[in-house]
C-alpha positions as CSV (number, residue, x, y, z in Angstrom):
1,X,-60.2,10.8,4.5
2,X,-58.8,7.3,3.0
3,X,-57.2,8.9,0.5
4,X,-55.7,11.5,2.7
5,X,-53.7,8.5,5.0
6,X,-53.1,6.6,1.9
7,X,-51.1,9.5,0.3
8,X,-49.8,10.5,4.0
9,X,-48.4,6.7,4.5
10,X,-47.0,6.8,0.7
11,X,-45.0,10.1,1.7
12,X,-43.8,8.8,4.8
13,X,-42.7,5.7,3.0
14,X,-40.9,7.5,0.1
15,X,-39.0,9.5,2.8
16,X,-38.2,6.7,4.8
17,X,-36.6,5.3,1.0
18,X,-34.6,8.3,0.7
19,X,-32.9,8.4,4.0
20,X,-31.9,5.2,3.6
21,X,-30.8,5.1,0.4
22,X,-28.6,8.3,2.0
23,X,-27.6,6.4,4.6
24,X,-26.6,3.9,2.1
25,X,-24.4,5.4,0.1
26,X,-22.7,7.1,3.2
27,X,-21.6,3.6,4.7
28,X,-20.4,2.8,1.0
29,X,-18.5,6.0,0.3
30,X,-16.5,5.2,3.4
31,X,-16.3,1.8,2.8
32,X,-14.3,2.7,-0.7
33,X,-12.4,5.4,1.5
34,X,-11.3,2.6,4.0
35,X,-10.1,0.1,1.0
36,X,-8.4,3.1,-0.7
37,X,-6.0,3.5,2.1
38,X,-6.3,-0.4,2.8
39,X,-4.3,-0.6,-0.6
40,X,-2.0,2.1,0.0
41,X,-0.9,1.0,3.0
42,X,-0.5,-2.8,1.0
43,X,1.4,-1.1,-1.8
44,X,3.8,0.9,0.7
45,X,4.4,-1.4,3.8
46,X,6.7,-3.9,2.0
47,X,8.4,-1.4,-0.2
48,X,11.4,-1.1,2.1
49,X,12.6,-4.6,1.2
50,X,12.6,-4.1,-2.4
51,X,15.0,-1.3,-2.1
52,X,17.9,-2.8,-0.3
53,X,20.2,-4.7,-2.3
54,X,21.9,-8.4,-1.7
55,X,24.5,-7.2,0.4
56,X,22.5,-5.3,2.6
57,X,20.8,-8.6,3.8
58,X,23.8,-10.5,3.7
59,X,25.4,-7.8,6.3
60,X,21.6,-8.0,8.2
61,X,21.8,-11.5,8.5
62,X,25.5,-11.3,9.5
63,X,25.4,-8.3,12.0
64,X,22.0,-9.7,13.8
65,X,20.2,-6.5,12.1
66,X,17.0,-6.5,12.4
67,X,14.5,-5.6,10.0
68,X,10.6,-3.9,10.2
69,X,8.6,-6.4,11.6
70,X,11.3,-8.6,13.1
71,X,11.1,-10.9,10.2
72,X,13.7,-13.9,10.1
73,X,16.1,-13.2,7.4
74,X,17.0,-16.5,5.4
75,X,20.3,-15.7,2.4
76,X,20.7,-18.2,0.2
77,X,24.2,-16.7,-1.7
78,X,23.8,-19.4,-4.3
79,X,20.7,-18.6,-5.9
80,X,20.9,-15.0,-4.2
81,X,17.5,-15.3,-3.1
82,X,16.4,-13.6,0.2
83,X,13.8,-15.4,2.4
84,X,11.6,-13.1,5.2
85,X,9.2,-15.2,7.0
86,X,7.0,-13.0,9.3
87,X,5.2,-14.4,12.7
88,X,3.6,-13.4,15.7
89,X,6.5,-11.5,18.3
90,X,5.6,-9.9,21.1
91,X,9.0,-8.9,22.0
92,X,9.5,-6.9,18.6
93,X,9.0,-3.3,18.9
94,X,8.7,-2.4,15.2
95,X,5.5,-5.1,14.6
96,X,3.0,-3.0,14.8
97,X,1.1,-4.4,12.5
98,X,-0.1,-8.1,12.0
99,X,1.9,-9.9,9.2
100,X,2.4,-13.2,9.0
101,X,3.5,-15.8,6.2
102,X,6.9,-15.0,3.9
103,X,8.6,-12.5,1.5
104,X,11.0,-13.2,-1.3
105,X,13.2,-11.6,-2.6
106,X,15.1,-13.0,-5.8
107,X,18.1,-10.9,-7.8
108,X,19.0,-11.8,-10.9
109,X,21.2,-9.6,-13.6
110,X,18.8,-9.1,-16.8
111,X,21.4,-7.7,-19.3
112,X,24.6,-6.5,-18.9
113,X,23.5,-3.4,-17.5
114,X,20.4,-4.1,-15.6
115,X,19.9,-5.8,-12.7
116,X,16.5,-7.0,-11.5
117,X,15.0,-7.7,-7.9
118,X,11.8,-10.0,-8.1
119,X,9.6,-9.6,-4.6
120,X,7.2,-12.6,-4.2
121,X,4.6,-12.7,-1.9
122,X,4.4,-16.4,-0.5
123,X,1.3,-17.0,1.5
124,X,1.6,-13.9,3.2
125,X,-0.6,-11.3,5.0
126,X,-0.8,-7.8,6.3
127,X,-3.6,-6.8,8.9
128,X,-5.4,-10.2,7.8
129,X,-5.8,-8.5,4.2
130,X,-3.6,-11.1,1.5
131,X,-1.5,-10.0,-1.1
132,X,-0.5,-12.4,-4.2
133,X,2.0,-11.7,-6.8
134,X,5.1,-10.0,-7.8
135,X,7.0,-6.7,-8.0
136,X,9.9,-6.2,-10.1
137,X,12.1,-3.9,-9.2
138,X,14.7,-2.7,-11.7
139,X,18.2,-1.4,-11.3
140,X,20.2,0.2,-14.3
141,X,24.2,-0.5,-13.5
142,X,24.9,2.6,-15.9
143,X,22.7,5.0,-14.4
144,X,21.9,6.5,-11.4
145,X,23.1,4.0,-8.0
146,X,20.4,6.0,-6.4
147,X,17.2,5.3,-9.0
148,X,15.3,1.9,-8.7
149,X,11.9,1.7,-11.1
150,X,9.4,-0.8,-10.0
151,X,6.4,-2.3,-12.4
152,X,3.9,-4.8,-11.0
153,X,0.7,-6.1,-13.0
154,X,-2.4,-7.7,-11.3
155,X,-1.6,-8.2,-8.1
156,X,-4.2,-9.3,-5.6
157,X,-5.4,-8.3,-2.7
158,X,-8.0,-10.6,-0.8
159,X,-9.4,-9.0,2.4
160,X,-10.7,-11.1,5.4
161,X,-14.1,-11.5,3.6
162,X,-13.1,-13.1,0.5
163,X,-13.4,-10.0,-2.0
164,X,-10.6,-9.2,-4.1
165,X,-9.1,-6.3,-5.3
166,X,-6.3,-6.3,-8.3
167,X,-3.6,-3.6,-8.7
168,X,-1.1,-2.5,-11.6
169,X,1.8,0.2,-11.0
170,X,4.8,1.7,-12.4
171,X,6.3,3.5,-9.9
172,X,10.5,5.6,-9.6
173,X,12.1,5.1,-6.8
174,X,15.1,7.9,-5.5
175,X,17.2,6.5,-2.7
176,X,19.0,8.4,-0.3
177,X,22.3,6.8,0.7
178,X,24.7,7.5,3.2
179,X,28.2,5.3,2.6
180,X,26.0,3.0,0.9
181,X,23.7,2.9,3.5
182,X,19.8,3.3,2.5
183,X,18.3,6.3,5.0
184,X,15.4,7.4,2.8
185,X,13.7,7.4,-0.1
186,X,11.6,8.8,-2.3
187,X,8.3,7.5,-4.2
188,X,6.4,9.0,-7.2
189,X,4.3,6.6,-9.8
190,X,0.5,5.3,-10.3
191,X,-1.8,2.8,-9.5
192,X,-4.3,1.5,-12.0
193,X,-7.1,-1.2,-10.8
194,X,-10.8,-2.8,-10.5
195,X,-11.8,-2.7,-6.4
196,X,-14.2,-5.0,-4.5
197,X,-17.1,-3.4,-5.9
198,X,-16.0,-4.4,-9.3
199,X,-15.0,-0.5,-10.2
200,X,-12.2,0.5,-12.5
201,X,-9.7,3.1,-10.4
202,X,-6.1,5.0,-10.8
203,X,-4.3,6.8,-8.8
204,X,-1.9,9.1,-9.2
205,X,0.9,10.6,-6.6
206,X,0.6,14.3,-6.9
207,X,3.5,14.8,-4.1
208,X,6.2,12.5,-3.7
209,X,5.7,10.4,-0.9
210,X,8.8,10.3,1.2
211,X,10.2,7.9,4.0
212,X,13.0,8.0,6.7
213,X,14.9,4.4,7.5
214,X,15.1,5.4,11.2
215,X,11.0,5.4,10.9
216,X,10.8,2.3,9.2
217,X,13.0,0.8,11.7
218,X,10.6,1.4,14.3
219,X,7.8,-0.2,12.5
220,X,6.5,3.5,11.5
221,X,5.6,2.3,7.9
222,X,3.5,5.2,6.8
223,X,5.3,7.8,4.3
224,X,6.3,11.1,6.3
225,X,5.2,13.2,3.4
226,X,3.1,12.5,0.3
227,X,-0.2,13.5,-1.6
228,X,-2.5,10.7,-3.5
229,X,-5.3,11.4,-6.0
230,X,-7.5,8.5,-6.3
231,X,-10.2,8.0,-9.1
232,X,-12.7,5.8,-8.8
233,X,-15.2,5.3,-11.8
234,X,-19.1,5.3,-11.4
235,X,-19.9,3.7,-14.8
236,X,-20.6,5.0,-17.8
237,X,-22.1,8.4,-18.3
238,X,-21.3,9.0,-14.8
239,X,-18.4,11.5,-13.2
240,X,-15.8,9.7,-11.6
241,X,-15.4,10.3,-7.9
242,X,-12.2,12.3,-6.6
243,X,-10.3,11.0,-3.4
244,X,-7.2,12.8,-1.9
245,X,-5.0,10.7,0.6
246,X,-2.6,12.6,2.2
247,X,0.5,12.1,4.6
248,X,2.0,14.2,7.4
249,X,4.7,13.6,9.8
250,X,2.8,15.1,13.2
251,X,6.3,13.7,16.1
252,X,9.0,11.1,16.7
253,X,8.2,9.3,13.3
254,X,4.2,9.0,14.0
255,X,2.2,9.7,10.6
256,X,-1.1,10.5,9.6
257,X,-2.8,9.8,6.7
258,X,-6.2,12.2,6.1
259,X,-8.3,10.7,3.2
260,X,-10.8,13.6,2.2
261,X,-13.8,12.1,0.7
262,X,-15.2,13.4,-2.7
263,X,-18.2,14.7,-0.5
264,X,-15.8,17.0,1.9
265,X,-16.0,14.8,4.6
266,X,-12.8,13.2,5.4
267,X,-11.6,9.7,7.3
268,X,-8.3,9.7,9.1
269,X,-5.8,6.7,9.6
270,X,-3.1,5.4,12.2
271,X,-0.8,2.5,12.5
């Protein structure tokens, strides 16, 4: 009869192991969903100001324009350097997310026929999540007007909790321009990287993602279109796991992004 509860409290313990460890590994497969579209939505929210060119800010800072987020726009035309310092305003439509600290944004010509836009990230913050690092972001004067290719290596991203995650990219950039007006774009490229966990990753854009200015404007920063395939390594011997992130326009500029988990569940995301 001692033997019999013994066995009967082992089993009950063992099962008790198991649904926990299920339950375990749940929480952390959404866990790594939530930082996969934590870094996309890093990568993509500052893009825009990458893409326009020195004059466009010198006519933004001229005209009053105002850019996503309500930034204030600094030009400094003698080391043609662009300044966007982000802070708290209520009375800005398009800040629908929390940003604070400052952008640059430095041009400089590389060679005769390439141009090059550095963005730095000084001290600066999206949704209490901190970037640090660069972007270049590359111009050819004897090709397309309408190409830009971007390359970026280790750059960091600290969430609230102290963890870091570090991102490489190369990524083409297809402008659409209306008299030399930006009005959309379109983004195709890769990620490579090593998450909080400490896990190698890539990711891969399987459908362009693509972006209006009117949306942007209006502090709508998610693509309107677009289809990510994220790999996320389990250590050796072991299958990577298969994330998709994908983006639709649903009305009036509002977009969702569906992430659908390598388990067929899937997690869904709003600004």
């Amino acid at each position: 009869m001692k033997k019999f509860i013994t066995l009967a409290f082992v089993a009950l313990f063992c099962l008790a192991c198991d649904s926990e460890t299920e339950r375990t590994l749940s929480t952390d497969l959404q866990v790594e969903g939530t930082e996969v579209f934590n870094i996309s939505l890093a990568f993509e929210e500052s893009l825009y100001f990458g893409l326009l060119s020195l004059d466009d800010y010198r006519i933004a800072e001229r005209d009053s324009i105002s850019l996503p987020g309500c930034p204030i726009l600094s030009v400094d035309n003698d080391s043609s350097q662009v300044r966007l310092t982000f802070q708290a305003n209520p009375a800005c439509d398009s800040q629908k997310l929390e940003r604070n600290g400052s952008i640059l944004i430095n041009f400089s010509r590389n060679t005769s026929t390439e141009s090059i836009r550095t963005l730095i990230y000084d001290d600066y913050s999206i949704k209490g999540i901190h970037l640090d690092g660069d972007r270049s972001f590359t111009v050819v004067r004897n090709g397309s007007p309408a190409s830009i290719q971007e390359s970026f290596t280790n750059l960091r991203m600290t969430n609230p909790r102290g963890s870091t995650t570090r991102i490489s990219g190369n990524f083409s950039h297809q402008l659409q321009l209306s008299n030399r007006q930006l009005i959309g774009f379109t983004s195709t490229g890769q990620l490579s990287g090593i998450n909080i966990a400490g896990r190698e990753f890539t990711m891969q854009q399987t459908s362009p993602r693509q972006y209006l200015t009117t949306c942007l404007l209006q502090g709508n920063l998610l693509a309107q279109q677009g289809v990510e395939r994220w790999s996320i390594s389990r250590g050796q011997n072991k299958n990577a796991v298969q994330h998709t992130l994908t983006f639709s326009l649903s009305s009036n500029c509002e977009t969702n992004a569906n992430l659908s988990l390598s388990d067929g569940r899937s997690l869904s995301f709003k600004l």
